[in-house]
N, C-alpha and C positions, 0 to 999 in steps of 0.2 A: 504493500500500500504506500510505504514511504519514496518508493522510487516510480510507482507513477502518478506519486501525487508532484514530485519534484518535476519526473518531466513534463506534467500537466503545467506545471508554474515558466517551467524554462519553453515550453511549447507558445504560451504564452505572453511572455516576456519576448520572444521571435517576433510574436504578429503584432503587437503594440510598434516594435522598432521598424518595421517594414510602414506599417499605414503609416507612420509618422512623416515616412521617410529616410531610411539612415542607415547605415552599417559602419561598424568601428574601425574604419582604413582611411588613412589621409586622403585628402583630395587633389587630386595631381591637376594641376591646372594648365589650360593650353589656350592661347591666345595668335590671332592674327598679328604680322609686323606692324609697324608706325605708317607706313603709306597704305595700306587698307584702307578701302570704303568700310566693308562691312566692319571694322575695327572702330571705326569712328562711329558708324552708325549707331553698334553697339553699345560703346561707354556713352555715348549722349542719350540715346534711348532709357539707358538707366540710371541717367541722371550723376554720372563720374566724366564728365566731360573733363576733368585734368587726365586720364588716362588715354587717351585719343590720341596724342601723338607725344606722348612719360614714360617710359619702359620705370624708371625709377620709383614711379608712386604703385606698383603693383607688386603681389606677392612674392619672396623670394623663389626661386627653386622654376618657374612659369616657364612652359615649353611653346615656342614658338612655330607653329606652323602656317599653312595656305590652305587655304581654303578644304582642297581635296583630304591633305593632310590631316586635319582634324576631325575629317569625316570617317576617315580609314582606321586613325587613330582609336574614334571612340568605339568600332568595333572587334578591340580587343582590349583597351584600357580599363577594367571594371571598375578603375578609380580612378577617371578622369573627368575632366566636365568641360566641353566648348562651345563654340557657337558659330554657325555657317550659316548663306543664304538660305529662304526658305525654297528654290530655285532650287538646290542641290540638296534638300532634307525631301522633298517631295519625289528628287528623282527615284528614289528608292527607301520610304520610311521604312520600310521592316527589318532593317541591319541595326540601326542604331532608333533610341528615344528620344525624340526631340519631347521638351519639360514646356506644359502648358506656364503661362506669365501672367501672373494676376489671377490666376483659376481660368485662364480661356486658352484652349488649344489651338497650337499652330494649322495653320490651314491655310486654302488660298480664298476660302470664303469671308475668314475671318480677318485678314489682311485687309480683303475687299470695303469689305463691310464696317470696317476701322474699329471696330471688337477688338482686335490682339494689338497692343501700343505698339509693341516692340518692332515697328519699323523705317524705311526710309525709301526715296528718291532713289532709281534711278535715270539715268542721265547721258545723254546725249551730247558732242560737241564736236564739229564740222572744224573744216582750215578758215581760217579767214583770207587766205593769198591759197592761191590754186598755181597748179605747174600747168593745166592745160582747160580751156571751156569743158572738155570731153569728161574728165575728173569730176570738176564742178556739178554739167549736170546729173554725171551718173548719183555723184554721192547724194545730190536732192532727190534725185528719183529714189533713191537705196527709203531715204527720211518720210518722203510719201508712199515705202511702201508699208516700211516700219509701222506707221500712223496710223492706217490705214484698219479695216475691221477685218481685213486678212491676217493685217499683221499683230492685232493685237489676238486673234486665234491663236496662232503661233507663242506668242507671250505668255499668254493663259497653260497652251499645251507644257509650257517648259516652268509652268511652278511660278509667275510672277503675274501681280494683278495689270489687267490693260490701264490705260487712262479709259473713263467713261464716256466720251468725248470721240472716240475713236467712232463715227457714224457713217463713212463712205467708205466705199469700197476701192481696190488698188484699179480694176476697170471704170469703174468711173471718175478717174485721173490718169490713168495711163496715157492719153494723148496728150496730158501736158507736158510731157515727159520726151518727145519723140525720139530720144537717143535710143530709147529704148526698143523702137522700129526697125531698129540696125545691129549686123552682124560685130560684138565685144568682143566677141570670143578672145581675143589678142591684147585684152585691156585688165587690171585686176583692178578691183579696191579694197584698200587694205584698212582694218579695222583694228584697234588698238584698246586700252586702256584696265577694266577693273575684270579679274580675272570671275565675280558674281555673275556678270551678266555673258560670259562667255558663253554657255551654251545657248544663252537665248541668241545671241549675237548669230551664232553657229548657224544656227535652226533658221533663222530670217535670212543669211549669206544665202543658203542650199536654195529657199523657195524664191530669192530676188533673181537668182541668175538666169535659169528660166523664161522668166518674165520682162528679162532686158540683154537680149539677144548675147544669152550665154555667158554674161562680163565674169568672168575668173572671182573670185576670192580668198582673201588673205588675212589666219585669225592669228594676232600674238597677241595677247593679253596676260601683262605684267604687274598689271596692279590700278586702283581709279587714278593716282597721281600719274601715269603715266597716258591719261584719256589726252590729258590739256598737252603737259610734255610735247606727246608727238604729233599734236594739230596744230597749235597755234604755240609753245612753248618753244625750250633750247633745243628741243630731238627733232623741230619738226621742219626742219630744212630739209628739201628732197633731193640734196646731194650725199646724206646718209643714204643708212640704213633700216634706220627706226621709225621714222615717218609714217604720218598715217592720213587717211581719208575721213574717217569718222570714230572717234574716241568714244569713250564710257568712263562712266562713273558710279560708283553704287554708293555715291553721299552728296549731298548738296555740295556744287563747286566755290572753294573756299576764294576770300575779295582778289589773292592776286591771280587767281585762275580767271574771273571775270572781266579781263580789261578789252576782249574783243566786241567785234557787234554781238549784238545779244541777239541777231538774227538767225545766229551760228547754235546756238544751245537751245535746247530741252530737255523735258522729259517726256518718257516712254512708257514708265511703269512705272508702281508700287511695291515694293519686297519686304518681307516680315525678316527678321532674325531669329534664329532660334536655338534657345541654348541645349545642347543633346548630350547624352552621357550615353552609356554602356546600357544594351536592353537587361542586362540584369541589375542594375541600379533599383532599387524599388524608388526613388525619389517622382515624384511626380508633375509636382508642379514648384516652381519657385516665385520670389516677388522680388524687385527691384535690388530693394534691402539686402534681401538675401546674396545675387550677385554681389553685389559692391562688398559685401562681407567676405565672399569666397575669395574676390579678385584682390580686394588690399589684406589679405591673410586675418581677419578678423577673425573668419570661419576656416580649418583646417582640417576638419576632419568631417566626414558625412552623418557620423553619432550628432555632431552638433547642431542638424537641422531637424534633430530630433527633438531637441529641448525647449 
């Protein structure tokens, strides 16, 4: 009697710690670099905008990955805990658990529908000086197809919310377009900037070419600081390498990224962030507090989201 009444209390004692949340093993923490959109997006979302661009104000011991990185990461790290676009938590939820925020689950309804805070812009930005008209108009055309209610399908398909506004279709502009009447095949444009919106990037390159007499595509995306860099920045002279036709951003473009026509930039979508751990974490949901506790080592241990 005395030993199953013990493991009735330690049986117990298990599921009190689980619904709470918690198991008694450090919490290994992994973080995007300083030029990260979704980095920025994240500390300002949760309200630590000094860690945006600090390595110094965050927990010792903090492992630095990219995006993919930390998705890969959390399914094997039982004690880790990060945070990727909602874009690449959708492309495959069932590896890893992305943690509802505030009590509402990541989704791309709830993104939509601005139920889940935790997210941001992203962002769009053109050359302001072109190498050739040919460049120019393709890259407007690429923006009107982007815009377009094709293109926000495409958006939607790849895990980020469209703009609402997206109300014509890419055939009902396509003749303002006419380069696109004509054989590119011999022409690329090349797309740059926040490695979040890469796949969406990807996804809109494959269904624009098509549509505009085959124009080639070209995806290197190193990071949102490098959207401005290679359009309108120090990379984007087209006697390099790096150079680009149309950048990305997955955070609002910070004053010294803003100094071109503003006829050059938008946005394209809305993206949730979302913080994910290991599917066997029992943690569930977290709050604001709670991150900023994990990320400046207030919280160290996952026992302590139990308390």
């Amino acid at each position: 009697m005395k030993k199953l009444a013990l493991l009735m209390v330690s049986v117990f004692a298990m599921g009190v710690l689980a619904a709470c949340g918690g198991t008694d093993a450090p919490i290994n923490v992994y973080t995007r670099d300083t030029s990260s959109g979704t980095r920025a997006g994240f500390f300002s979302g949760i309200g630590y905008e000094d860690a945006e661009e600090d390595d110094s104000v965050l927990v010792e011991g903090f492992i630095t990955q990219d995006n993919d990185g930390i998705y890969n990461a959390m399914q094997t790290d039982v004690d880790g805990i990060g945070y990727v676009s909602l874009a690449t938590y959708v492309s495959n939820p069932t590896v890893v658990k992305g943690l509802s925020f505030n009590g509402v689950e990541p989704s791309l309804s709830t993104a939509g529908d601005g139920s889940y805070q935790l997210t941001r812009p992203f962002n769009y930005i053109l050359r302001a000086e072109w190498p050739s008209d040919a460049d120019q108009q393709l890259a407007e055309a690429f923006v009107a197809f982007m815009l377009s209610s094709d293109g926000g399908d495409i958006i939607a398909d790849e895990g980020a919310a469209p703009l609402a506004g997206a109300n014509y279709t890419w055939d009902s502009v396509s003749d303002d377009h006419p380069i696109c009447s004509q054989d590119n095949s011999d022409l690329t444009i090349r797309f740059r900037g926040s490695d979040s919106v890469q796949a969406i990037a990807e996804a809109l390159a494959a269904a624009f070419s098509p549509e505009c007499g085959d124009v080639q595509t070209d995806n290197n995306h190193t990071g949102s600081s490098d959207g401005y860099k290679r359009t309108q920045g120090e990379e984007s002279d087209t006697s390099g390498v790096n150079w680009g036709h149309v950048g990305f951003a997955s955070r609002p473009f910070k004053p010294e990224e803003s100094d071109g026509p503003a006829s050059t930039r938008g946005q394209l979508a809305s993206d949730a962030i979302v913080a994910i751990v290991h599917n066997d974490n029992p943690v569930d949901n977290v709050t604001a507090q709670d991150l900023i506790d994990i990320y400046t080592g207030e919280i160290t241990n996952w026992s302590e989201l139990a308390e």
